[in-house]
C-alpha positions as CSV (number, residue, x, y, z in Angstrom):
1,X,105.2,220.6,-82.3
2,X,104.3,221.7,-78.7
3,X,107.0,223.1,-76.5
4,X,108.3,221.3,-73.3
5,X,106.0,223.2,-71.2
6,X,103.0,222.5,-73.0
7,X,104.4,218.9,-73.0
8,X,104.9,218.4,-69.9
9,X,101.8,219.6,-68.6
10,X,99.5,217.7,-70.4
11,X,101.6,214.5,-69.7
12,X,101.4,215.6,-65.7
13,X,97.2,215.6,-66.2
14,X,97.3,212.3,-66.8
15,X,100.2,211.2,-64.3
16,X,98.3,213.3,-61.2
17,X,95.0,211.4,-62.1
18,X,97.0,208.4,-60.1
19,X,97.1,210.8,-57.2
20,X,94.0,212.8,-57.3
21,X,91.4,211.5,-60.1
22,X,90.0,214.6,-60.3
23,X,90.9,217.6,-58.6
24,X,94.6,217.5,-59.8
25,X,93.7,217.4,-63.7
26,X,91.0,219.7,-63.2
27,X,93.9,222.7,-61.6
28,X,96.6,221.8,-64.3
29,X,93.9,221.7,-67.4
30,X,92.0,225.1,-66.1
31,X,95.3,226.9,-65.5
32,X,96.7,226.1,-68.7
33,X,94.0,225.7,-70.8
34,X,94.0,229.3,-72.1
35,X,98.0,229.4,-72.6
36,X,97.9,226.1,-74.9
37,X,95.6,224.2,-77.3
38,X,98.2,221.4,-76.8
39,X,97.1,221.1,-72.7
40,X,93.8,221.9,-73.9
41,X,93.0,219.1,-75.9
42,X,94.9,216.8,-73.4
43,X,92.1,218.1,-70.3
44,X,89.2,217.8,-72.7
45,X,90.6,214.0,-73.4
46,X,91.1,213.3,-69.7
47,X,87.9,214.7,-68.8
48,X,86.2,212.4,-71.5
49,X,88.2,209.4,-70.7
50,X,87.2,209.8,-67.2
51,X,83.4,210.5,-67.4
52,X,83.5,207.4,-70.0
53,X,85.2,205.4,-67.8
54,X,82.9,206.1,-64.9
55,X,80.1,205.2,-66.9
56,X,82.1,201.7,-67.5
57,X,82.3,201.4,-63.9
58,X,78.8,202.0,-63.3
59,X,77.7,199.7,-65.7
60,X,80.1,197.3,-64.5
61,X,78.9,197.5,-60.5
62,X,75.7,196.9,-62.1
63,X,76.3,194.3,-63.3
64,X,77.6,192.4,-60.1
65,X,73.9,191.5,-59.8
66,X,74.3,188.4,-62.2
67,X,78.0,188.3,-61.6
68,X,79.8,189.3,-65.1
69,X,80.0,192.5,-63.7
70,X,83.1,190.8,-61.2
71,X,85.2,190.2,-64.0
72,X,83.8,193.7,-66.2
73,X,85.4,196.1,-63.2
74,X,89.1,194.5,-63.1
75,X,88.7,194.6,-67.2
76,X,87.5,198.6,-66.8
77,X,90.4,199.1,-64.3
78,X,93.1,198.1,-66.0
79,X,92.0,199.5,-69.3
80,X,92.0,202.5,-67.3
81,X,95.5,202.2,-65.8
82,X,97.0,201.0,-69.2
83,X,95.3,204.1,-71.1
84,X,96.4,206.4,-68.7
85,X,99.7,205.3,-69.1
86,X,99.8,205.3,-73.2
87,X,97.9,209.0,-72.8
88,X,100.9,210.4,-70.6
89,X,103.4,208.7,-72.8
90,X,102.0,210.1,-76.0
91,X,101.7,213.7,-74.6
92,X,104.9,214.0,-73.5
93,X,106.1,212.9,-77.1
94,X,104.1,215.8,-78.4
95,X,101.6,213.1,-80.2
96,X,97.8,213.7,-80.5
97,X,96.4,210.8,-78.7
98,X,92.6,209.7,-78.7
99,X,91.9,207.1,-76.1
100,X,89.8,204.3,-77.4
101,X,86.3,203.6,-76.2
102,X,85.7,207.4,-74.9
103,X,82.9,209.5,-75.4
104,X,83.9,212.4,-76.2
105,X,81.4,214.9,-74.1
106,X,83.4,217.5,-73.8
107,X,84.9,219.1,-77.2
């Protein structure tokens, strides 16, 4: 089981990501990435989910052309909303976590 610290941190990657989608994440996994595998796999997860997830967009603004893509983005937003939620919740439990429909890029 991780410690608080370790805990706590990879909960905040996902709770910054409201603030700053990418920058924040990216200083909290980099910083602690070495000290814990815990925070380690939690920035490798974020990075995934939000590289995934921008793909999603894409595809969705693409879509806009023959108008699915309107209701695509607000399914791709909240999806991402809900998942960040879950992912902070589950790391601050000290559970491992997968977020579903990810590609996982980065291992």
């Amino acid at each position: 089981m991780p410690n608080q610290d370790e805990r706590l941190f990879a909960a905040l990657i996902f709770v910054v990501s409201f603030f700053t989608v990418f920058i924040g994440p990216l200083i909290i996994w980099l910083l602690k990435k070495e000290d814990s595998t815990y925070v380690d796999y939690y920035g490798k997860e974020y990075f995934n989910f939000f590289i995934s997830y921008g793909v999603y967009t894409l595809i969705s603004t693409m879509l806009m052309l023959v108008l699915i893509g309107f209701i695509t983005i607000w399914i791709v937003g909240v999806l991402y909303f809900i998942f960040s939620i879950v992912a902070a919740i589950k790391a601050y439990e000290g559970t491992i976590y997968k977020i579903p429909f990810v590609f996982r890029l980065i291992r």
